[in-house]
LOTORVEX-539541 format. One record per atom (N, C-alpha, C): residue number from 1; residue in one letter; x, y, z. Coordinates in pm, 1 decimal. Atoms other than C-alpha are relative to their C-alpha. Layout:
% residues N
R num residu        X        Y        Z
R NUM      A        X        Y        Z
...
This chain:
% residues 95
R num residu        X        Y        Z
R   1      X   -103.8    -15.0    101.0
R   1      X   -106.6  -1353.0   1723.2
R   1      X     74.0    130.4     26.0
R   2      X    -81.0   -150.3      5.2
R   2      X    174.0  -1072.4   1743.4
R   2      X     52.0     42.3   -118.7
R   3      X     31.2   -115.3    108.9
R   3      X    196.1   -808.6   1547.9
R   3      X    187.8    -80.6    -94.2
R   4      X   -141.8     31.4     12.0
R   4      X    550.1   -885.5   1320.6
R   4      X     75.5    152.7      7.1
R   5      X    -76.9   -146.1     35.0
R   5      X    809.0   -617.8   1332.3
R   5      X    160.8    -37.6    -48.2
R   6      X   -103.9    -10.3     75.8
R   6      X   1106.0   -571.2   1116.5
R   6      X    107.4     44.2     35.7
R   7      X   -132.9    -47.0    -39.1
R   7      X   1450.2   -509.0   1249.6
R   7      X    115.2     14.7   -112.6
R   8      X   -164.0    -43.9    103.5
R   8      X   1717.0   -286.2   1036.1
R   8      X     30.3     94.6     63.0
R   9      X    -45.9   -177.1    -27.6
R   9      X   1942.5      3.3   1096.6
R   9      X    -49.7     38.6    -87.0
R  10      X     67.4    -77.7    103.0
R  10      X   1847.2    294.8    950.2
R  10      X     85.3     13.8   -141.0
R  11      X    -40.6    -15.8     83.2
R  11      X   1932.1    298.6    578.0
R  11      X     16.7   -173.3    -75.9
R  12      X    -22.5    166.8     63.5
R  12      X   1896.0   -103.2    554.8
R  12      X   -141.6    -32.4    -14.9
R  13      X     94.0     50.1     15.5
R  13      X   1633.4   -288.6    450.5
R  13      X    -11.7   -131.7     44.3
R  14      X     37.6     34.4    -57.9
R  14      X   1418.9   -501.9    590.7
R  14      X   -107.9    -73.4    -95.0
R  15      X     33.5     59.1     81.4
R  15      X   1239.9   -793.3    455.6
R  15      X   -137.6    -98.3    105.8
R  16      X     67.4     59.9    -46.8
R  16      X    898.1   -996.5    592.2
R  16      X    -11.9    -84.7    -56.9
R  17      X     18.5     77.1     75.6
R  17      X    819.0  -1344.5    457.8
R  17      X   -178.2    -27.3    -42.7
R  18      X    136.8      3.9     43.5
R  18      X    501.0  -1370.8    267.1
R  18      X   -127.8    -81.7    103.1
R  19      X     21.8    103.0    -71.8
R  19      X    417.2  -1686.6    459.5
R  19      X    -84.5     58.2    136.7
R  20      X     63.7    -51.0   -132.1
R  20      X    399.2  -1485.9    809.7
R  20      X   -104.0    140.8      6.7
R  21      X    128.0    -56.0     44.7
R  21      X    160.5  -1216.8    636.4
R  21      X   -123.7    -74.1     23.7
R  22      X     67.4    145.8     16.2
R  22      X    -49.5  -1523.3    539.0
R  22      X    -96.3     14.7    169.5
R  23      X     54.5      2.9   -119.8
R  23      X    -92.0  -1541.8    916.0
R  23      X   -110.9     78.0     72.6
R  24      X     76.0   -118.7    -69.5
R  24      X   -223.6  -1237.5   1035.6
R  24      X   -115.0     52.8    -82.2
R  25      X    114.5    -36.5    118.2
R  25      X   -460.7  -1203.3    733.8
R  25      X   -135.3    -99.1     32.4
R  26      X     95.1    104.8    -47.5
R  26      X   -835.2  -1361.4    760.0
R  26      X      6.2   -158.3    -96.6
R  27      X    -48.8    102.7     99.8
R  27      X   -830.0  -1700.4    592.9
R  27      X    -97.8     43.3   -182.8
R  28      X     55.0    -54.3    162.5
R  28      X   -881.3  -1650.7    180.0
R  28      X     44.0    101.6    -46.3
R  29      X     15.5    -84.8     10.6
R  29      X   -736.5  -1328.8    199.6
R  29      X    138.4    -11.5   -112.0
R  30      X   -121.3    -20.7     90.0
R  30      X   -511.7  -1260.7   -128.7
R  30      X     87.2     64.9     77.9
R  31      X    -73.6    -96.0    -33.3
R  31      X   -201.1  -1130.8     27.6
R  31      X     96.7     74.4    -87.5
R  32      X   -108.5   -103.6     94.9
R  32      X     11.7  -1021.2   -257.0
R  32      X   -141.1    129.2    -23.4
R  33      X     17.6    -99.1     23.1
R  33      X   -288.6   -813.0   -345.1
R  33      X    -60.5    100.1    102.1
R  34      X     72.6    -65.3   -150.7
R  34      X   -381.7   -698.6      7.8
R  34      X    195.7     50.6      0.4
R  35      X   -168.7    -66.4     -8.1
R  35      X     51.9   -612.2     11.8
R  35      X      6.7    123.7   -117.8
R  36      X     32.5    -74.4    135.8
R  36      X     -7.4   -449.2   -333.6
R  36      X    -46.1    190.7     46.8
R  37      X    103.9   -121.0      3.2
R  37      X   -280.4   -189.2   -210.9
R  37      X     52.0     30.6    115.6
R  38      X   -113.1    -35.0   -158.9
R  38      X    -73.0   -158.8    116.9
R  38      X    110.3     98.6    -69.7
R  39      X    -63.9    -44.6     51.6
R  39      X    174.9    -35.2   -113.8
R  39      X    -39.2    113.8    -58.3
R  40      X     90.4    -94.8    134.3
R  40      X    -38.1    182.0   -326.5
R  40      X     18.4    147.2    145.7
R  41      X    -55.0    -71.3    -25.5
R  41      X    -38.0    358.3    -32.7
R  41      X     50.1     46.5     87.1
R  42      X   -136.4    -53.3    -18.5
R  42      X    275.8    392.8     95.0
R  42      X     67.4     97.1   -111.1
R  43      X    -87.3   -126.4     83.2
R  43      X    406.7    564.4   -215.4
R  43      X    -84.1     95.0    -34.1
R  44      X     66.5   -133.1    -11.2
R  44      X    118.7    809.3   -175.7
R  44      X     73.3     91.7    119.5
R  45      X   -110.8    -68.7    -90.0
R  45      X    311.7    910.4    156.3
R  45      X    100.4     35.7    -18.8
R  46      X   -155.7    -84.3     72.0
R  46      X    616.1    985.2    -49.4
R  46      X    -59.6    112.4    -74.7
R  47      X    -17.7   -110.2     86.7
R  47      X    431.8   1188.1   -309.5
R  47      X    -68.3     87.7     73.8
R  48      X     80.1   -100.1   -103.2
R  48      X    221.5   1355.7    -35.1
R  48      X     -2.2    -18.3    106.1
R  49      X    -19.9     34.8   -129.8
R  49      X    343.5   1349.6    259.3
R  49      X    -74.1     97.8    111.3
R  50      X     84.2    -36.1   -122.2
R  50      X    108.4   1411.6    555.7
R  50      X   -150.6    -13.3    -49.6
R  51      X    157.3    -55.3     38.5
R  51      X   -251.8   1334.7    340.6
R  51      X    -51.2    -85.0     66.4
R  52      X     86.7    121.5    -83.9
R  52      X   -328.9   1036.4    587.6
R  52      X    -52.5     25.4    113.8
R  53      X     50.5    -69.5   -115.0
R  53      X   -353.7   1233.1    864.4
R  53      X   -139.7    102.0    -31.1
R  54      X    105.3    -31.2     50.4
R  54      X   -647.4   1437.0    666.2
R  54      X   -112.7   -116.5    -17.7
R  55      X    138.6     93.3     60.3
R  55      X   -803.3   1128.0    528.3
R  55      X    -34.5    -39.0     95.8
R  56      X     75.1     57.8     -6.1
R  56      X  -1120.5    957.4    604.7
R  56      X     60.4   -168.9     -9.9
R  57      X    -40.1     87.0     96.3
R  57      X   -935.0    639.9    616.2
R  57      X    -72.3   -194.2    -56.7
R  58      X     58.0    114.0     33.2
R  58      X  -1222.8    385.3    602.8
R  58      X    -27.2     69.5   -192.1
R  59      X     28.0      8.0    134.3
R  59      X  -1269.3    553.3    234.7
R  59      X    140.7     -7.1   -123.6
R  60      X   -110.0      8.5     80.1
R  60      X   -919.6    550.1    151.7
R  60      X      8.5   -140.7      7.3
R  61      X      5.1    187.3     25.0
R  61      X   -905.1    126.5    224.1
R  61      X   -167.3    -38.4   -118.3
R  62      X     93.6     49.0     92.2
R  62      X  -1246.9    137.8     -7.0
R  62      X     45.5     19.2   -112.7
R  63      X    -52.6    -29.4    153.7
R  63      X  -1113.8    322.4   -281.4
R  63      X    160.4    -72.1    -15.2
R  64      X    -84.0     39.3     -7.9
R  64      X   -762.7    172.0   -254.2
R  64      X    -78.3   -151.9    -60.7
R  65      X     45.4    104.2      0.5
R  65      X   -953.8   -168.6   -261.9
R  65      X    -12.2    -57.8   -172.5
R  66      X     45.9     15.3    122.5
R  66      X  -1066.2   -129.3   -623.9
R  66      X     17.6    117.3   -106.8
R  67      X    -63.3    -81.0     87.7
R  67      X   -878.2    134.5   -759.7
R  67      X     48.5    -50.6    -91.8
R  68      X   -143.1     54.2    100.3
R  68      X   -675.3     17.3  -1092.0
R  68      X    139.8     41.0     -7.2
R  69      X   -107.0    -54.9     24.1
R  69      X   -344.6    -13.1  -1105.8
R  69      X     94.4    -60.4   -103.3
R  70      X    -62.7     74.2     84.9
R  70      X    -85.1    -93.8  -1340.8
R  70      X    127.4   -113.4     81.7
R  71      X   -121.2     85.3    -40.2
R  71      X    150.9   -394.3  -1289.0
R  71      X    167.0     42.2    -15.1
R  72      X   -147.1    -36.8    -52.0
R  72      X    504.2   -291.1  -1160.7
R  72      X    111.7   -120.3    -51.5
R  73      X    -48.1    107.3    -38.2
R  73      X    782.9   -497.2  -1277.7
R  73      X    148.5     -8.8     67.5
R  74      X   -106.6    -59.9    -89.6
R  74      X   1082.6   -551.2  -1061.2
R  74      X    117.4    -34.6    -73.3
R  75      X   -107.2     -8.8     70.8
R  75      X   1393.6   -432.3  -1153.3
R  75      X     21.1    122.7   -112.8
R  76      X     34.8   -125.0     63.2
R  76      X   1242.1   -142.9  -1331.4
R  76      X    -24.9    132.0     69.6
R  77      X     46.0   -132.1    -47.7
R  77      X   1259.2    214.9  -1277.1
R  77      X   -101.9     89.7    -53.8
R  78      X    138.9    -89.7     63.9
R  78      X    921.2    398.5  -1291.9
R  78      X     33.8    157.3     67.5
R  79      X      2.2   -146.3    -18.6
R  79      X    913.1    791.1  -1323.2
R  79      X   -158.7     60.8     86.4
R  80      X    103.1    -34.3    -99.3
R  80      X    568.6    772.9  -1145.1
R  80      X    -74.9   -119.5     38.6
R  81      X    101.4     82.9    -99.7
R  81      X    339.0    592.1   -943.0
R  81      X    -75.5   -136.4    -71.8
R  82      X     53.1    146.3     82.6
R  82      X    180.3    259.8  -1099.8
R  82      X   -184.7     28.7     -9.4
R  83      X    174.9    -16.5     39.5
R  83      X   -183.5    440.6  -1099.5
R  83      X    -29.7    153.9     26.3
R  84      X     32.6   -147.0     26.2
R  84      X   -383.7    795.6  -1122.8
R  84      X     22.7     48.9    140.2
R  85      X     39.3     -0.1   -111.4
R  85      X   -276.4    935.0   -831.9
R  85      X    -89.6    155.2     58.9
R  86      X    161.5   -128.2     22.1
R  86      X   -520.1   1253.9   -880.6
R  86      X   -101.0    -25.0      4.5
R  87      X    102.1     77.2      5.6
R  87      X   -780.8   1051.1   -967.7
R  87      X    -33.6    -77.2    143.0
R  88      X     45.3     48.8   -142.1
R  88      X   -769.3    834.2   -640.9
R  88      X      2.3     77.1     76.4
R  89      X     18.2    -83.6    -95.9
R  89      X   -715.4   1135.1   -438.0
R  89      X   -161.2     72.8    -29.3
R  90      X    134.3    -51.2     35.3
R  90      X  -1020.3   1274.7   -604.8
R  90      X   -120.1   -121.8     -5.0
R  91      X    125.1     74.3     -7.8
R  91      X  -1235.0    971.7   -560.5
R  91      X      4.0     22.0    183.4
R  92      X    -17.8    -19.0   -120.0
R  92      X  -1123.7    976.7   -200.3
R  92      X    -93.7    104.8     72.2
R  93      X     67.5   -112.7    -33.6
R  93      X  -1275.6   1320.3   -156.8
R  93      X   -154.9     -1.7    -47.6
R  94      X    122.1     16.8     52.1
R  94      X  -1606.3   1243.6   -336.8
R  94      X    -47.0    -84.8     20.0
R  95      X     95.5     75.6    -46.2
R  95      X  -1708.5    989.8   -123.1
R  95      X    -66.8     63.3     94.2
């Protein structure tokens, strides 16, 4: 299977279809919430940019895994992050 990759100029967006996720995932694997926690963190790399290169990151995919978060809905602008993001940085570190 090959990897997918996304073609935009810079400043465009770029869109994958759920479907060809689906693919590359093992079979059973929720992908909205395996995209979800993918997400979770990506917008840790906005609010802290460079902490992935520190982390441990088999404990950041554990804690990510079963962290809580709140449901996002689209079309809405949030003033922060959809979960503690102190708290998961601090579970992160206390594994």
């Amino acid at each position: 299977m090959h990897a997918l990759q996304a073609h935009a100029k810079e400043g465009e967006a770029a869109s994958i279809d759920i479907r060809s996720l689906q693919q590359l995932c093992s079979p059973g694997t929720d992908v909205k919430t395996a995209w979800t926690r993918t997400m979770m963190l990506q917008i840790l790399s906005h609010v802290s940019p460079g902490w992935m290169e520190r982390a441990d990151m088999d404990k950041v995919f554990e804690v990510a895994a079963r962290f809580p978060m709140r449901v996002m809905q689209p079309g809405v602008a949030y003033d922060q992050p959809p979960f503690d993001v102190r708290e998961f940085m601090k579970q992160i570190a206390s594994r």
